[in-house]
C-alpha positions as CSV (number, residue, x, y, z in Angstrom):
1,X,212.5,79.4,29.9
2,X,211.1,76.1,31.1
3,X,210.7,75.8,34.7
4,X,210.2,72.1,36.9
5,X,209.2,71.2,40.1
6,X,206.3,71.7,42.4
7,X,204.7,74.9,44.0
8,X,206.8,75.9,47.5
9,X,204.3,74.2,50.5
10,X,205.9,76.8,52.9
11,X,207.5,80.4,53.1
12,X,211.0,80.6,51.7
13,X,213.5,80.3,53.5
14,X,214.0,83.8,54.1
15,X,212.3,86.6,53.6
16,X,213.0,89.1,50.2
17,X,210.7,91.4,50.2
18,X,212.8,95.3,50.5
19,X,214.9,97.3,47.9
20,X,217.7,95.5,45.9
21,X,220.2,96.8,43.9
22,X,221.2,95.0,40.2
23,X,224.5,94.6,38.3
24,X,223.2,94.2,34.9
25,X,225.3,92.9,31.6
26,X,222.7,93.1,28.9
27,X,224.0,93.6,24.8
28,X,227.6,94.4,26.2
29,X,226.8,96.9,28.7
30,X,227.0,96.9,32.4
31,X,224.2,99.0,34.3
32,X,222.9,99.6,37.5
33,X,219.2,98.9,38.3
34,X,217.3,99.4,41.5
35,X,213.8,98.1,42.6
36,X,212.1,96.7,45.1
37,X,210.3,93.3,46.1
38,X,206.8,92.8,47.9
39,X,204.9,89.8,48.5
40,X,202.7,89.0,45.3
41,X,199.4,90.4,45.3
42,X,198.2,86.5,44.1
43,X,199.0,85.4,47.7
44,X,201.1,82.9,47.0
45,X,203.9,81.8,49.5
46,X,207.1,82.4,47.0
47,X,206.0,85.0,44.7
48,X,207.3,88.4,44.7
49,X,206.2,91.2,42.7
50,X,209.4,93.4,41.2
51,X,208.1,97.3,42.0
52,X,209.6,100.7,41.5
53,X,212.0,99.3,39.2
54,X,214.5,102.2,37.8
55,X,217.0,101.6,35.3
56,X,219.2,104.2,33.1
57,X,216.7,105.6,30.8
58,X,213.5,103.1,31.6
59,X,211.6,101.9,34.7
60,X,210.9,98.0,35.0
61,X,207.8,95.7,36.6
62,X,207.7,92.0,37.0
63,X,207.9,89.1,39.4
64,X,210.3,86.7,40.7
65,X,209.5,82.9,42.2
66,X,210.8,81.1,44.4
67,X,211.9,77.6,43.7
68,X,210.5,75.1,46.1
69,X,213.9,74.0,46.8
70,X,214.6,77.9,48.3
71,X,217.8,77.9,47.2
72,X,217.1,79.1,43.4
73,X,215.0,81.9,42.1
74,X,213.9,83.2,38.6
75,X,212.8,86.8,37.8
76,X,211.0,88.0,34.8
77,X,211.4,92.0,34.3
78,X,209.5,94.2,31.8
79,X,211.3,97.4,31.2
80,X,209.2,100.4,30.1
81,X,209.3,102.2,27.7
82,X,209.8,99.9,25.0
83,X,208.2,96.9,26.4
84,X,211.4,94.6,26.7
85,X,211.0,91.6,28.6
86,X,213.9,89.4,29.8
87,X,213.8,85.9,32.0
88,X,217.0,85.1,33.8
89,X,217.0,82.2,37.0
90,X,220.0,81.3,38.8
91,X,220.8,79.9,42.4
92,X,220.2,82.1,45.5
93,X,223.0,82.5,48.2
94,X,220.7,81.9,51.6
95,X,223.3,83.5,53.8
96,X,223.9,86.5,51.8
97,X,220.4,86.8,49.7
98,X,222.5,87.8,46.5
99,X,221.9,85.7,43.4
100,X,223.9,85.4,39.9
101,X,221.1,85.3,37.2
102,X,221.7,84.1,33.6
103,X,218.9,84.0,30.8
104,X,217.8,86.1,27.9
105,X,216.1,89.4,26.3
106,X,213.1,88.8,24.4
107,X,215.5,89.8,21.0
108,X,216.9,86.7,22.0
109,X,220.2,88.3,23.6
110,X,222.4,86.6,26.7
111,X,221.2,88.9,29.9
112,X,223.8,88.6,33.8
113,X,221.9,90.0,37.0
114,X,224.1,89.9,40.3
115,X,221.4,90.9,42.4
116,X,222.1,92.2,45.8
117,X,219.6,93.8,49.0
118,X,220.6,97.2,49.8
């Protein structure tokens, strides 16, 4: 994943930090995964860390940015055990905070997140 743009100067737009809930289409399954964001331990303004992750059979930790723009976000999740890592980015809906996230698995497979507050 190759990422452009600056660091955010301000707070995004809105604030994300809660539970969530994920529609995830991974290797032609569709899953549910719940987890929660808090404000990144690193301090910075549009940085999450992705906590108390829980999919089906595994439990998953990573982080998700902000774009400076605030309207597009990218999350990287590490699913335990097993160690898989997948990137996906996508655009963020301000009103609703929901995204639609495309990218890939680290065995190089297409990954969908509809992400969603609870």
């Amino acid at each position: 994943m190759t990422l452009a743009g600056g660091p955010a100067t301000s707070p995004p737009p809105i604030d994300l930090s809660g539970p969530w809930n994920a529609r995830v289409l991974k290797d032609g399954i569709v899953f549910r995964e719940i987890f929660s964001l808090t404000p990144s331990v690193l301090d910075l303004a549009n940085l999450y860390d992705l906590v108390d992750g829980e999919g089906p059979s595994y439990s998953t930790t990573g982080c998700l940015l902000v774009f400076s723009s605030g309207n597009k976000i990218a999350v990287e999740i590490q699913e335990e055990p097993g160690g898989t890592v997948r990137n996906v980015s996508g655009p963020l809906n301000l009103k609703r905070g929901t995204a639609v996230l495309i990218g890939w698995s680290d065995n190089l497979k297409s990954v969908q997140m509809n992400i969603a507050p609870q």
